[in-house]
C-alpha positions as CSV (number, residue, x, y, z in Angstrom):
1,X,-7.5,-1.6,26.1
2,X,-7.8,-2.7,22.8
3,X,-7.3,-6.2,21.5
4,X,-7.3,-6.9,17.6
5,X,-7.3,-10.3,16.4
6,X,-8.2,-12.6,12.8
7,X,-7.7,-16.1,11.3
8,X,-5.9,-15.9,7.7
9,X,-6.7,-19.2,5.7
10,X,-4.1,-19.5,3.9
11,X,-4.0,-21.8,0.4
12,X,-0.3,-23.6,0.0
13,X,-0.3,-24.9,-3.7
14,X,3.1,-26.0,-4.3
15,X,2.9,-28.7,-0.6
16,X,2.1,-32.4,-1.0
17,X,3.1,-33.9,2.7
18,X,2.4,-32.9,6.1
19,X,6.0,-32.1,6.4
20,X,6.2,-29.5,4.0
21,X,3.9,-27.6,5.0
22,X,4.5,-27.7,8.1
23,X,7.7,-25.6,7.1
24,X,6.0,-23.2,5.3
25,X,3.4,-22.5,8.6
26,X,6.6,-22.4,10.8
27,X,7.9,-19.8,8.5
28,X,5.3,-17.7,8.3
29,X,4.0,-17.9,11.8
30,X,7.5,-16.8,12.7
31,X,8.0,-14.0,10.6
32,X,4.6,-13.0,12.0
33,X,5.8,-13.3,15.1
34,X,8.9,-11.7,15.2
35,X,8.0,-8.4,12.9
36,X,4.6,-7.5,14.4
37,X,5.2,-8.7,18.7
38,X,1.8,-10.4,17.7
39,X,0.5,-13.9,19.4
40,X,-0.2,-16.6,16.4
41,X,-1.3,-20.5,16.2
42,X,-2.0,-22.4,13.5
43,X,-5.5,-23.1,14.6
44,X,-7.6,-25.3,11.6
45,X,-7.1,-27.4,9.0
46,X,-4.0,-29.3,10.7
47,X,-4.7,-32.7,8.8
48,X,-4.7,-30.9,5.0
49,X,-1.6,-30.4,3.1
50,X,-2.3,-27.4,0.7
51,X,-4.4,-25.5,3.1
52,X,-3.9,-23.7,6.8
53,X,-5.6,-21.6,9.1
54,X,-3.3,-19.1,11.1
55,X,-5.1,-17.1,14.0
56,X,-3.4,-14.1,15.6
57,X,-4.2,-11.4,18.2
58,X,-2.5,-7.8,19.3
59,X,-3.2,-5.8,21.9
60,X,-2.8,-2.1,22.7
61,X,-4.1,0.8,23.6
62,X,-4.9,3.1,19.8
63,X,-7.3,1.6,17.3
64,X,-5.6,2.6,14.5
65,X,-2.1,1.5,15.2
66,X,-3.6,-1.8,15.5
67,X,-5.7,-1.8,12.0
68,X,-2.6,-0.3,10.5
69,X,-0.4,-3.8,11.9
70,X,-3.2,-6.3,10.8
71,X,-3.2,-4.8,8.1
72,X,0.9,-5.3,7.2
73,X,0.2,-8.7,8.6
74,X,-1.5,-9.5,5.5
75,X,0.8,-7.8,3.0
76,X,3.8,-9.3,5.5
77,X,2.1,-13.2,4.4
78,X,1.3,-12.1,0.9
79,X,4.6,-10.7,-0.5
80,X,6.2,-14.1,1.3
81,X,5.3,-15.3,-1.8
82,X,5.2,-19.4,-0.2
83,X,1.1,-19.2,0.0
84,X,-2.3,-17.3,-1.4
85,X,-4.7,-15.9,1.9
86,X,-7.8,-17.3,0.0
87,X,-9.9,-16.5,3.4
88,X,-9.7,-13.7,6.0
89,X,-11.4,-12.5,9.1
90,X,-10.3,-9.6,11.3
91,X,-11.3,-7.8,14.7
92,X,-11.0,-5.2,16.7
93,X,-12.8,-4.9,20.0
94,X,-13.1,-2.4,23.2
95,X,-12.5,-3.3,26.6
């Protein structure tokens, strides 16, 4: 088994309440979500309005496949075009 995971910290210029971003994290964790089968929280920085900390984790059975969709995570988050990934930090570990 293989289980890849990594926290993207993500900077959200264009946010100045709690509630706005919280829009933008919903709709990135869900596109995350739904276009990679991947498990993601926002995990840090809950009390900052222009800055977030999404962790995620996949888990399968090839090495590569999973560097290959951690990899289109990212590019999924930066061509949404609603936030920078100033910060990120992946994975991949053996059991």
């Amino acid at each position: 088994m293989v289980i890849g995971y990594g926290v993207l910290v993500l900077r959200i210029p264009d946010t100045h309440s709690l509630k706005g971003k919280r829009k933008i994290v919903k709709s990135v964790v869900g596109r995350m979500r739904s276009n990679f089968n991947a498990s993601v929280a926002e995990t840090g920085d809950n009390d900052m309005h222009q800055r977030a900390e999404i962790g995620f984790a996949l888990v399968g059975n090839d090495q590569r496949l999973l560097n290959s969709k951690m990899d289109r995570i990212i590019n999924l988050v930066e061509s949404m075009g609603v936030c920078e990934i100033i910060d990120s930090e992946m994975e991949i570990m053996h059991l």
